[in-house]
C-alpha positions in Angstrom: 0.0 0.0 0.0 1.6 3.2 -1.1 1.8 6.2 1.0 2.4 9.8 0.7 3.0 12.0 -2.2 3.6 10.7 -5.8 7.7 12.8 -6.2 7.2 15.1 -8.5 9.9 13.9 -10.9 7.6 11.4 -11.8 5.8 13.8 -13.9 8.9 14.6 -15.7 9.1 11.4 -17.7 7.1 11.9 -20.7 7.4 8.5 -22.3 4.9 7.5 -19.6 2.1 6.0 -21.5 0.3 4.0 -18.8 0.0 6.0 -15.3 -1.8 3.8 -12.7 -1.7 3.8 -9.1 -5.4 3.2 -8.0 -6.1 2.0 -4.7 -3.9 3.2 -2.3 -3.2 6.2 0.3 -1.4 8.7 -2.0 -2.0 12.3 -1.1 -1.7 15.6 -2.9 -2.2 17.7 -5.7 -1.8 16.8 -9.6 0.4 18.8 -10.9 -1.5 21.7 -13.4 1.4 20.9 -16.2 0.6 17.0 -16.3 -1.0 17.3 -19.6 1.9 18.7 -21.0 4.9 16.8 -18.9 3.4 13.0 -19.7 1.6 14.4 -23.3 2.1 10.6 -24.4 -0.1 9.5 -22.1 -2.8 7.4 -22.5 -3.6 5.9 -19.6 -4.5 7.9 -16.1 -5.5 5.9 -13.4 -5.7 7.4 -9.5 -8.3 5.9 -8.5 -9.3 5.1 -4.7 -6.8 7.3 -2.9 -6.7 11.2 -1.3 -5.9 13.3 -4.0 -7.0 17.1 -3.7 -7.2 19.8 -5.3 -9.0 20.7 -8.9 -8.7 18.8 -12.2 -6.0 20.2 -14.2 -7.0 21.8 -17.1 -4.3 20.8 -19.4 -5.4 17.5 -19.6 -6.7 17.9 -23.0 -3.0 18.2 -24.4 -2.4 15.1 -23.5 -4.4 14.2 -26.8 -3.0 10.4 -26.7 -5.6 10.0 -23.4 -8.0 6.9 -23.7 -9.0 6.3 -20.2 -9.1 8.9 -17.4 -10.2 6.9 -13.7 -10.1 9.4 -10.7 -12.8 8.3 -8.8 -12.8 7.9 -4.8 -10.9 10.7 -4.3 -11.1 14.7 -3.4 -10.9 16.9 -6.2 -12.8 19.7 -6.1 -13.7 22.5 -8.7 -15.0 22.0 -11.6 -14.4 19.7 -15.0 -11.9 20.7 -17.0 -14.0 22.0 -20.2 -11.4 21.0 -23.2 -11.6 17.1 -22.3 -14.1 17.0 -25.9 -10.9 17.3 -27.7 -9.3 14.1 -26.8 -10.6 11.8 -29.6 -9.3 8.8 -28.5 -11.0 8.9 -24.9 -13.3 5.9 -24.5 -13.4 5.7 -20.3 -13.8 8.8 -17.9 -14.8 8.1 -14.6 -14.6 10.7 -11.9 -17.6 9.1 -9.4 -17.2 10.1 -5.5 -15.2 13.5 -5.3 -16.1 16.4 -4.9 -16.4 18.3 -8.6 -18.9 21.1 -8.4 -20.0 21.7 -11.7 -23.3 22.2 -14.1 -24.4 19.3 -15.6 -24.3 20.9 -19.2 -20.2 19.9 -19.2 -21.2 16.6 -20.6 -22.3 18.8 -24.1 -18.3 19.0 -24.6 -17.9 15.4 -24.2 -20.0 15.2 -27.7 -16.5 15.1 -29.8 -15.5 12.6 -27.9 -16.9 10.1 -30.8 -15.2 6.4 -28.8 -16.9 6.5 -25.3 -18.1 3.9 -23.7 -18.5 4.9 -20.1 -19.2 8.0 -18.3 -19.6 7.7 -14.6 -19.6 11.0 -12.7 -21.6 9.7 -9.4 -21.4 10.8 -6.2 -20.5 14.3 -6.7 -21.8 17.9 -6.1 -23.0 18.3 -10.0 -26.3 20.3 -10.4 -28.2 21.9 -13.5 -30.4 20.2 -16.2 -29.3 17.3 -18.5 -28.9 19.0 -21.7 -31.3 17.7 -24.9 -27.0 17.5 -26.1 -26.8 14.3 -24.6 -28.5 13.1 -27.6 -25.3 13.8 -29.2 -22.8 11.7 -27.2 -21.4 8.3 -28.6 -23.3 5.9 -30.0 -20.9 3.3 -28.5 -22.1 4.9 -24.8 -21.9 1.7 -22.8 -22.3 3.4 -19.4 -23.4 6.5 -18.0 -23.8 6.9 -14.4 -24.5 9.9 -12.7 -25.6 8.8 -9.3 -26.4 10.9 -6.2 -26.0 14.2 -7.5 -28.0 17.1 -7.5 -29.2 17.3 -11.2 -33.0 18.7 -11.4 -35.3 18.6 -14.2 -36.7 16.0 -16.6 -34.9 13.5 -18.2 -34.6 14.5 -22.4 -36.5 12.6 -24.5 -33.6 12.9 -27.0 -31.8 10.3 -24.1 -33.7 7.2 -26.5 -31.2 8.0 -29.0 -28.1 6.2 -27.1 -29.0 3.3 -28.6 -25.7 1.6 -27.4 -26.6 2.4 -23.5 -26.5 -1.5 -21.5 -26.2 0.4 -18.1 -28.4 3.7 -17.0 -27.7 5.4 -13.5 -29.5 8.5 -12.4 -30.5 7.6 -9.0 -30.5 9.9 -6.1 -31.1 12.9 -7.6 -34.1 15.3 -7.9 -35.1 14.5 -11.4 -38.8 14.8 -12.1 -41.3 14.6 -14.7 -42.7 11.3 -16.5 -39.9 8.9 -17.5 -39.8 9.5 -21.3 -41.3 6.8 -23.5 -38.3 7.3 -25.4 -36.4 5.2 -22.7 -38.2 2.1 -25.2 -35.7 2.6 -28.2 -32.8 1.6 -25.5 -33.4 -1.9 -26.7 -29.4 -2.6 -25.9 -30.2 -1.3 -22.1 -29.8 -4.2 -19.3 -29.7 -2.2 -16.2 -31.6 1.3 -15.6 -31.3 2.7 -11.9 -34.0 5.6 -11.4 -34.6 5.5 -7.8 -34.8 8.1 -4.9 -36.3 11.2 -7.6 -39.2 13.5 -8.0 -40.5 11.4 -11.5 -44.0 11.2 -11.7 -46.5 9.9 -14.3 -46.9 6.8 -15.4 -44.4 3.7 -16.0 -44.5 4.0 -19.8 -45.1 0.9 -21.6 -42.7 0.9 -23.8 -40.3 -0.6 -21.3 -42.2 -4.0 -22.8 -39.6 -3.4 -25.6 -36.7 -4.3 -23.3 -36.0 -7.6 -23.4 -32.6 -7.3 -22.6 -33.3 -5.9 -18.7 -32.2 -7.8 -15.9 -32.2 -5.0 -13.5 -35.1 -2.4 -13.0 -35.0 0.3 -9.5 -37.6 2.9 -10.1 -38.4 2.8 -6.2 -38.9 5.9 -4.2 -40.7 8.5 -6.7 -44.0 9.3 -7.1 -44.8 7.4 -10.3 -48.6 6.6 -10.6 -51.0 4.5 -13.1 -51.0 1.0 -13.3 -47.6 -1.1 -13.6 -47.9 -2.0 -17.2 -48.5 -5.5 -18.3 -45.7 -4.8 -21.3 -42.9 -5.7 -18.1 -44.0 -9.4 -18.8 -41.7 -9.1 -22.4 -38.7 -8.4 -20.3 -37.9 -12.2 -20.3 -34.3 -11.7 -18.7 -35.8 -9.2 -15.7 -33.3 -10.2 -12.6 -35.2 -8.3 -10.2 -37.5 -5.0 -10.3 -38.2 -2.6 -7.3 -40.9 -0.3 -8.3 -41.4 0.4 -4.5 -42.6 3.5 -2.2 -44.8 5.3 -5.7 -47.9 5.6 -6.2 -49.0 2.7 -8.1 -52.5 1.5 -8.7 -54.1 -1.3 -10.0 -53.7 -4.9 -10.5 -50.4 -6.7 -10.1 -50.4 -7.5 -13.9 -50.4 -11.6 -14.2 -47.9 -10.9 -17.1 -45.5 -10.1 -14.8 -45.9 -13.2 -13.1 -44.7 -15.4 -15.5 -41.5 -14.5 -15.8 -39.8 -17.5 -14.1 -36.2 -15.3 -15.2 -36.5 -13.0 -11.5 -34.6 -15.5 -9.4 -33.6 -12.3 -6.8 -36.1 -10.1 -5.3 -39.7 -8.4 -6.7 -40.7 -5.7 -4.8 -44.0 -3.5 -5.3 -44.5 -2.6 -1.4 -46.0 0.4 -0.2 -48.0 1.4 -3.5 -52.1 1.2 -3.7 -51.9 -2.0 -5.9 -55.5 -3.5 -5.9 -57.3 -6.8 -6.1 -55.8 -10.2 -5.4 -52.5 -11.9 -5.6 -52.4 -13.8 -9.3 -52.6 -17.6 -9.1 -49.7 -17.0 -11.6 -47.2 -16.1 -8.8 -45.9 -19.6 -8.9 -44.0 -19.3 -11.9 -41.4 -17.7 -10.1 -39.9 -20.5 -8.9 -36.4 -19.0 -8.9 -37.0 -16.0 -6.7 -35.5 -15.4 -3.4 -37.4 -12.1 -2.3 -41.3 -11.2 -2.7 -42.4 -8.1 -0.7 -45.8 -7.1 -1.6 -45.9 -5.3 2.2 -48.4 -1.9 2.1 -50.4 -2.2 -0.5 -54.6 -3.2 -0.4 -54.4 -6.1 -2.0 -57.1 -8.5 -0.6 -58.4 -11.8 -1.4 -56.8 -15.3 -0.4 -53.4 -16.0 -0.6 -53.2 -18.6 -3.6 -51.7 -21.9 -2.6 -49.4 -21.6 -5.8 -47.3 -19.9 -4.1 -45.9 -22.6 -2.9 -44.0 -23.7 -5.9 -41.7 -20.5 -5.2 -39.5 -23.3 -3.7 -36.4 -20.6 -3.6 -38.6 -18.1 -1.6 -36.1 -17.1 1.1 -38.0 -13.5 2.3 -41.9 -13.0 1.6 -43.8 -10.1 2.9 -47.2 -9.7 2.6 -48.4 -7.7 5.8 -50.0 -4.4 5.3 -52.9 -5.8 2.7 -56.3 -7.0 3.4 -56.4 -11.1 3.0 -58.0 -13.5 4.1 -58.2 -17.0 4.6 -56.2 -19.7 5.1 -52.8 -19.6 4.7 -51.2 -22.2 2.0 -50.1 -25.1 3.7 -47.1 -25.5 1.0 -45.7 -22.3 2.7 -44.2 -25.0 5.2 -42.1 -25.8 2.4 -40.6 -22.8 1.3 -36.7 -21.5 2.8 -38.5 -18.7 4.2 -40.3 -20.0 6.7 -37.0 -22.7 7.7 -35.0 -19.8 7.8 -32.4 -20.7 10.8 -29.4 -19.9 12.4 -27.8 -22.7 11.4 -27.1 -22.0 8.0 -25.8 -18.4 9.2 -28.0 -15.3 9.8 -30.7 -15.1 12.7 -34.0 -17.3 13.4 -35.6 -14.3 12.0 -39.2 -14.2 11.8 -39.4 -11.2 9.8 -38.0 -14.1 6.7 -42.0 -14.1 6.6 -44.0 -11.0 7.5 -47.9 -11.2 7.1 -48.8 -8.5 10.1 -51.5 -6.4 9.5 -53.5 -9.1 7.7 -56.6 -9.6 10.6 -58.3 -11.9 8.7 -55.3 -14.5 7.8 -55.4 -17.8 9.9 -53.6 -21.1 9.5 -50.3 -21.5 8.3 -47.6 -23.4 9.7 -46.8 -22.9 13.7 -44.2 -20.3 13.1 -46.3 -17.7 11.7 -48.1 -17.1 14.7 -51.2 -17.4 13.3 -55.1 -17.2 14.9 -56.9 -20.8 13.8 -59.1 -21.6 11.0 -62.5 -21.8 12.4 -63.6 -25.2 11.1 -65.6 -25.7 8.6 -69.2 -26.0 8.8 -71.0 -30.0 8.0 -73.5 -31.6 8.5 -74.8 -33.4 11.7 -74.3 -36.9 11.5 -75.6 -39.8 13.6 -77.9 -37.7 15.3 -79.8 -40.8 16.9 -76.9 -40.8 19.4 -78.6 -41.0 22.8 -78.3 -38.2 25.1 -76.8 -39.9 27.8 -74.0 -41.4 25.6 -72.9 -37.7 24.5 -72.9 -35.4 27.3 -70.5 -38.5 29.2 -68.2 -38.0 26.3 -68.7 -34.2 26.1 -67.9 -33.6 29.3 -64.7 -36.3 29.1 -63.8 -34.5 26.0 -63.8 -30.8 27.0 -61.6 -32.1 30.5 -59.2 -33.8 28.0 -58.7 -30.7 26.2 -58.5 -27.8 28.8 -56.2 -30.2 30.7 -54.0 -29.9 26.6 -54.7 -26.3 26.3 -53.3 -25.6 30.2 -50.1 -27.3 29.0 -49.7 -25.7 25.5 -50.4 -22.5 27.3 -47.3 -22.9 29.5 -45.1 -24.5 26.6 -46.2 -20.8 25.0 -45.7 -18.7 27.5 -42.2 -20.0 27.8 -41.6 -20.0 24.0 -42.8 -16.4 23.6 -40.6 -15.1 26.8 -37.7 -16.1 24.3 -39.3 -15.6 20.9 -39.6 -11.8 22.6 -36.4 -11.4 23.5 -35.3 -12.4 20.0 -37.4 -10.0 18.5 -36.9 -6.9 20.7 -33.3 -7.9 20.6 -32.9 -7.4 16.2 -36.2 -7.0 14.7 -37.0 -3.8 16.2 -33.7 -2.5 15.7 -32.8 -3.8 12.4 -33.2 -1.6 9.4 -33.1 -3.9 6.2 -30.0 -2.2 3.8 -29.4 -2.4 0.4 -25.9 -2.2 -1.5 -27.5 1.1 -2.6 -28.3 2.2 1.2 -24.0 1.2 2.2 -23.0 2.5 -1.2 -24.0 5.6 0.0 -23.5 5.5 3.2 -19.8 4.9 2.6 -19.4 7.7 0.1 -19.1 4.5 -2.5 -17.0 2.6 -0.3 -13.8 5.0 -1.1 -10.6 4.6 0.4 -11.3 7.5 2.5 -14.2 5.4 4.3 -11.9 2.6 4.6 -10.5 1.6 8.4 -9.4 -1.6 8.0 -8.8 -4.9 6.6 -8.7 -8.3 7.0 -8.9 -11.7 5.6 -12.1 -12.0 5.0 -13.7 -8.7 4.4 -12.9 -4.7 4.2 -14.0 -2.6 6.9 -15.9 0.9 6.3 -17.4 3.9 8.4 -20.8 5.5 7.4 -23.3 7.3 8.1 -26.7 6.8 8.0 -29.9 8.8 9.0 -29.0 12.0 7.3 -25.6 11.9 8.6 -26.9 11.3 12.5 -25.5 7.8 12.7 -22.4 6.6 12.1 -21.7 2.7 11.2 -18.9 0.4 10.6 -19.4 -1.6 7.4 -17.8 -5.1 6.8 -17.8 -5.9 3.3 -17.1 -9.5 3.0 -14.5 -10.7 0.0 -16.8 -13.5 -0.9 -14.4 -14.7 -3.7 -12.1 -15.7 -0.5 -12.4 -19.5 1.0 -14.3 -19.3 4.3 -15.6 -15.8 3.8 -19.5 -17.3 4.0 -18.7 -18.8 7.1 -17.4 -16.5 8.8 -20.3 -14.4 8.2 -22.6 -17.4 9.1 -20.4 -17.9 12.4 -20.9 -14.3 13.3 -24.8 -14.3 12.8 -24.9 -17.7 14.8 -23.1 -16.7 18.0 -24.5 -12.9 18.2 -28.3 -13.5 17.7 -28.2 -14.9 21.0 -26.3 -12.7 23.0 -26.4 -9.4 24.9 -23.5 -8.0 26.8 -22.1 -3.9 26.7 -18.9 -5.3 26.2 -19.7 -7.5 23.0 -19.7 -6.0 19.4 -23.4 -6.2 18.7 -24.8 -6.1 14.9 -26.9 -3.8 14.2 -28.1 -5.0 10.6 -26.7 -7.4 8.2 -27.0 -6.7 4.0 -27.3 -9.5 1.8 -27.7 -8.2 -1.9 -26.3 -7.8 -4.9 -23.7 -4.7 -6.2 -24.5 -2.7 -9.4 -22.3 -5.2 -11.8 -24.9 -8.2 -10.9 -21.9 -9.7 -8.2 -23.5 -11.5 -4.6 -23.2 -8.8 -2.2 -22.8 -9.3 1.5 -21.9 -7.4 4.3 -22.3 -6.8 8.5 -23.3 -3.6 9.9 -22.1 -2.2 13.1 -21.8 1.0 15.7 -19.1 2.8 14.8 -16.0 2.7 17.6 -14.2 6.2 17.3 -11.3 5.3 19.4 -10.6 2.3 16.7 -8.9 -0.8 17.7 -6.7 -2.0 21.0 -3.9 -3.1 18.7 -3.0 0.8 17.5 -3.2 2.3 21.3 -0.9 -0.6 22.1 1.7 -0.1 19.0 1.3 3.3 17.4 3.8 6.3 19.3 1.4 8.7 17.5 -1.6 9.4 15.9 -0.9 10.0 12.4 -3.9 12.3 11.5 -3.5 14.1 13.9 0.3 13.6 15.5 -1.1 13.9 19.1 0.8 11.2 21.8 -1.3 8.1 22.2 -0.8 6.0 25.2 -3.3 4.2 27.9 -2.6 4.9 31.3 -2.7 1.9 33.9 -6.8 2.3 35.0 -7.5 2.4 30.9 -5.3 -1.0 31.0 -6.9 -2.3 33.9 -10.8 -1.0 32.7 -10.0 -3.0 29.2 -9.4 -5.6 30.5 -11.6 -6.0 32.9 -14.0 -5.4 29.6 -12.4 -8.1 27.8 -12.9 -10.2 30.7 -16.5 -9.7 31.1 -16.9 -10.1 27.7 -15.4 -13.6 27.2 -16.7 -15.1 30.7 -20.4 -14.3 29.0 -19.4 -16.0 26.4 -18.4 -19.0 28.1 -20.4 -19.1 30.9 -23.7 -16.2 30.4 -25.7 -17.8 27.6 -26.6 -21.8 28.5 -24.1 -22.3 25.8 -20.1 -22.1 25.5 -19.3 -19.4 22.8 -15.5 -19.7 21.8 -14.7 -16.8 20.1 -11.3 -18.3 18.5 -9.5 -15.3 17.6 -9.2 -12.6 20.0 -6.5 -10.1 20.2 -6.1 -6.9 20.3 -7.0 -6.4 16.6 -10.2 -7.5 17.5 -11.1 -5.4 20.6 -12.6 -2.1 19.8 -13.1 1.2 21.9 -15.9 3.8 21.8 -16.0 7.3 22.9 -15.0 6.8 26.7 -12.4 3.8 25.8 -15.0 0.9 27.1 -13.5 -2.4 25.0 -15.8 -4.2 22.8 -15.0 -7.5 21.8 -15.4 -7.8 17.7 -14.9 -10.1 14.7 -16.8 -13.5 15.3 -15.8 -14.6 12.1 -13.8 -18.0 13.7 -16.1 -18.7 16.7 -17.8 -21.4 17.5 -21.1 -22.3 19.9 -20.8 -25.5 21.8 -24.0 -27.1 22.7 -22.3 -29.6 25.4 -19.5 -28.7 27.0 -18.0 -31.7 29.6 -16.8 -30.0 32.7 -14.6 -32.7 32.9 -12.0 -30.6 30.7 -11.2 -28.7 33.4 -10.4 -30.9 35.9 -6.9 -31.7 35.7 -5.1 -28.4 35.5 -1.8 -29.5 35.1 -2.7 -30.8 31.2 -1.8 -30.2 28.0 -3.2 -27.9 25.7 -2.9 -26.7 22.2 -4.4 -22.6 21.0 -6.1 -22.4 18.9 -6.7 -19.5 16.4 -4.6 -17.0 17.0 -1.6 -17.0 19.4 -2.7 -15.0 23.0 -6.8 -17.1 23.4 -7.4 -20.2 25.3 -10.8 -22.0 24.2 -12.7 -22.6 27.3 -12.0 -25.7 29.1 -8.3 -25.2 28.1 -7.4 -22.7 30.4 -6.8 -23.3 34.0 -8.2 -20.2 35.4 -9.1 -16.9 33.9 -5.9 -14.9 34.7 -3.9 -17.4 32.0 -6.7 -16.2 29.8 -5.6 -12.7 30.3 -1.9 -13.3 30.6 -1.7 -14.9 27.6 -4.0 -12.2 25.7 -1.1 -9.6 26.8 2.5 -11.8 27.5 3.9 -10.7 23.9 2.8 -6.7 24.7 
């Protein structure tokens, strides 16, 4: 990881024709002349680090330029306005800085006759999209311009970038209809539209994009009827036409299109009528939420032949009836901790729903009054019946006192999982973290590890600020150690344990699994830096812990591990803790972190224990004794600090 500033003589060698050092910690300014010191260049690639300063203008000399990639960094100021005379530029992306601009700089980039991608996200740029953008490539692959501040309507001269595969505009304040020009984009595969001002109605013509795997037109005010046209889209991934105003039918069309394998999501719109017996032909889905709508009706049993069904919400409607018994079936209601995540009931939601009954036990359900026959062998004799009546009715008040106690016990604890996640759980998307993180720039980034990157946020307008732990999925053991961490935290609750406040499982904006843990942010970062940094280097103040900080720590650490073995009717081994792992807040209380290696044992023989002169072997890292291989809690605690 390089650090520092990039020596300037570097800029002196004009035969440079690649220029790359993305991802990293370099800091400065670009030099104004670089345009003219490297004008071979074709190649300029800073991404991910903490540059400052403006754009330099001369840029545009460097007329060799193909690709320019400075995003997640700080410039400031505004786009260089000359950048339309490099020909040969196919690639600009300047997403998360901090370029203040007008919009209408993209009308330069119309000479520009070989670009393929355009992504300015994440910026401060404001205005109206020119009716120029018409004139841009035709080989436009791209063009993202994300979380902005670009008002207005969307051109209807945008249909003509008939090469566009990928369209982002969310997070803006766009507003008007979406243009029925959007149709001739018959090349387009992904279009992100949410969190605007657009109103009217979806127009049909998005029937004419088969090619779409990814529709977000969620949070806007769009009304009308979701048109049935969405049912040509025979490669649709997922759509999330969310939080508008929609009316109407859920078109059966729709329905059919066994292709959305990863969430549909129509919640909190005025959709009308009942669900389409046609909702089993999405066999491949993993997500329904049809939450806050007034749909009524039964609940059709076909949708129990959504076998991949992993999260269905329904509550917020007006149905009725039985509930399917198939739904027994389906992953969402055998959600469990023992594939990773929590035993979380919220897998199904059907709240709000007072006329529901039935189900499976784990909806919670009232009974299904039983159905109404006729009376048979009435010639019973009197004194035969009320014998068996009375037997009968003894038999099962005597059952009912029991299941009442059995329930009374099982709710104490199904409470105290629920008020202990559901009620404090948000559900976040990739979008939510993206920009939470300021798009997961190396600014945001505070740490690193094995198995995931570590992030700080904020979240509730800036009020709240999180930890995020994206997990490198493409590494061996990464899914289990996010399954490990869900298993061992949903059933604990100690101050001095690193509690989860949400968990994201989604997908990113290039179609990749997405997966990450969300935690309170800890300002006074980890144990390990107090113990080995002499300074702070932000800041260059002295950092040291005086003995009661020490002795408070550890005392933390302590508390924290005997819960774990000892607090929770089952032996938690944590399996990797050292200082790395041990984080402090605000007033330097220790929180013990990074579950990613523990383990919960069921049965633990306390016959371990008993000879204390044995044997044993560490494992994880070097400094933590499982319990039951440690003699006493002080060799816990010397060996957590001997090699400090």
């Amino acid at each position: 990881m390089l650090t520092g500033r990039i020596p300037s003589g570097i800029y002196n060698i004009s035969s440079i024709l690649v220029f790359a050092v993305t991802t990293n910690h370099l800091q400065g300014n670009i030099p104004s002349d670089i345009g003219f010191s490297l004008p071979n260049l074709k190649f300029l690639g800073l991404g991910g680090n903490n540059f400052t300063g403006f754009l330099p203008i001369s840029l545009s000399n460097a007329s060799f330029l193909q690709c320019i990639a400075l995003a997640g960094n700080w410039f400031t100021g505004p786009m260089p306005k000359d950048l339309g005379s490099l020909s040969a530029l196919w690639g600009l992306t300047m997403g998360s800085n901090n370029i203040q601009d007008d919009i209408s700089f993209i009308s330069s980039l119309t000479n520009c006759t070989n670009l393929k991608s355009l992504e300015i996200s994440y910026n401060f740029l404001t205005g109206v999209l020119p009716h120029t953008i018409a004139n841009l490539s035709t080989h436009l692959s791209l063009l993202a311009m994300s979380s902005n501040l670009i008002h207005g309507t969307i051109p209807s001269a945008i249909g003509d970038l008939t090469g566009l595969s990928i369209l982002v505009l969310e997070n803006n304040l766009f507003s008007g209809p979406i243009p029925l020009s959007i149709g001739g984009l018959t090349k387009l595969q992904e279009i992100y539209l949410s969190a605007n001002k657009f109103t009217g109605k979806l127009p049909f013509s998005l029937g004419n994009l088969t090619l779409l795997n990814a529709i977000y037109m969620d949070i806007n005010n769009i009304s009308g009827s979701i048109p049935p046209s969405l049912g040509n889209c025979s490669g649709l991934l997922l759509l999330n036409l969310s939080n508008n105003n929609l009316i109407g039918p859920i078109p059966r069309e729709l329905l059919t299109l066994s292709s959305i394998s990863i969430f549909l999501d129509l919640s909190n719109n005025n959709l009308l009528g009942s669900i389409p017996s046609e909702v089993g032909s999405l066999r491949n889905l993993g997500c329904l939420d049809f939450s806050n709508n007034r749909l009524s009706g039964i609940v059709p049993s076909t949708i129990s032949s959504c076998i991949s069904l992993q999260q269905l919400y329904l509550g917020g409607n007006s149905f009725h009836g039985e509930i399917p018994q198939g739904l027994s079936l389906l992953k969402a209601s055998r959600a469990s901790s023992s594939e990773g995540g929590f035993q979380n009931a919220s897998a199904v939601s059907l709240e709000d729903n007072s006329e529901l009954c039935g189900g499976i036990s784990e909806l919670k359900l009232p009974s299904c009054p039983p159905t109404n026959s006729k009376k048979k062998n009435s010639h019973i004799p009197l004194k035969i019946i009320v014998p068996v009546s009375v037997s009968g009715a003894i038999f099962i008040a005597i059952i009912a006192f029991s299941y009442l106690i059995i329930q009374h016990k099982t709710k104490s604890r199904d409470d105290l999982y629920a008020s202990r996640f559901e009620s404090q759980f948000q559900r976040l998307s990739y979008g939510d973290l993206l920009r939470a993180t300021n798009g997961f720039s190396m600014a945001n980034m505070i740490g690193s590890g094995r198995f995931g990157s570590v992030y700080k946020g904020t979240i509730d307008n800036g009020n709240a600020m999180i930890a995020v732990k994206v997990l490198k999925l493409k590494v061996r053991g990464a899914y289990k150690s996010f399954t490990r961490e869900c298993n061992v935290l949903r059933g604990v609750r100690h101050g001095n344990l690193l509690k989860i406040l949400s968990i994201s499982v989604s997908i990113d904006y290039q179609g990749n699994d997405f997966m990450a843990l969300i935690y309170p942010f800890k300002a006074n970062g980890s144990l390990d830096k107090w113990l080995h940094l002499d300074t702070d280097g932000q800041h260059g103040n002295t950092r040291y812990l005086t003995l009661m900080q020490r002795l408070n720590i550890a005392i933390d650490i302590a508390s924290a591990v005997e819960y774990l073995h000892n607090g929770t009717g089952s032996v938690s081994v944590h399996g990797d803790l050292k200082p790395s792992n041990i984080l402090l807040d605000d007033d330097m209380t220790a929180h013990v972190g990074d579950f990613g290696l523990a383990k919960v044992i069921s049965n633990v023989s306390s016959n371990l224990a008993a000879d204390e002169s044995h044997s044993f072997a560490v494992k994880g890292t070097i400094g933590y004794v499982a319990p039951g291989q440690a003699s006493s809690p002080f060799l816990l605690l010397l060996n957590l600090y001997m090699k400090y």
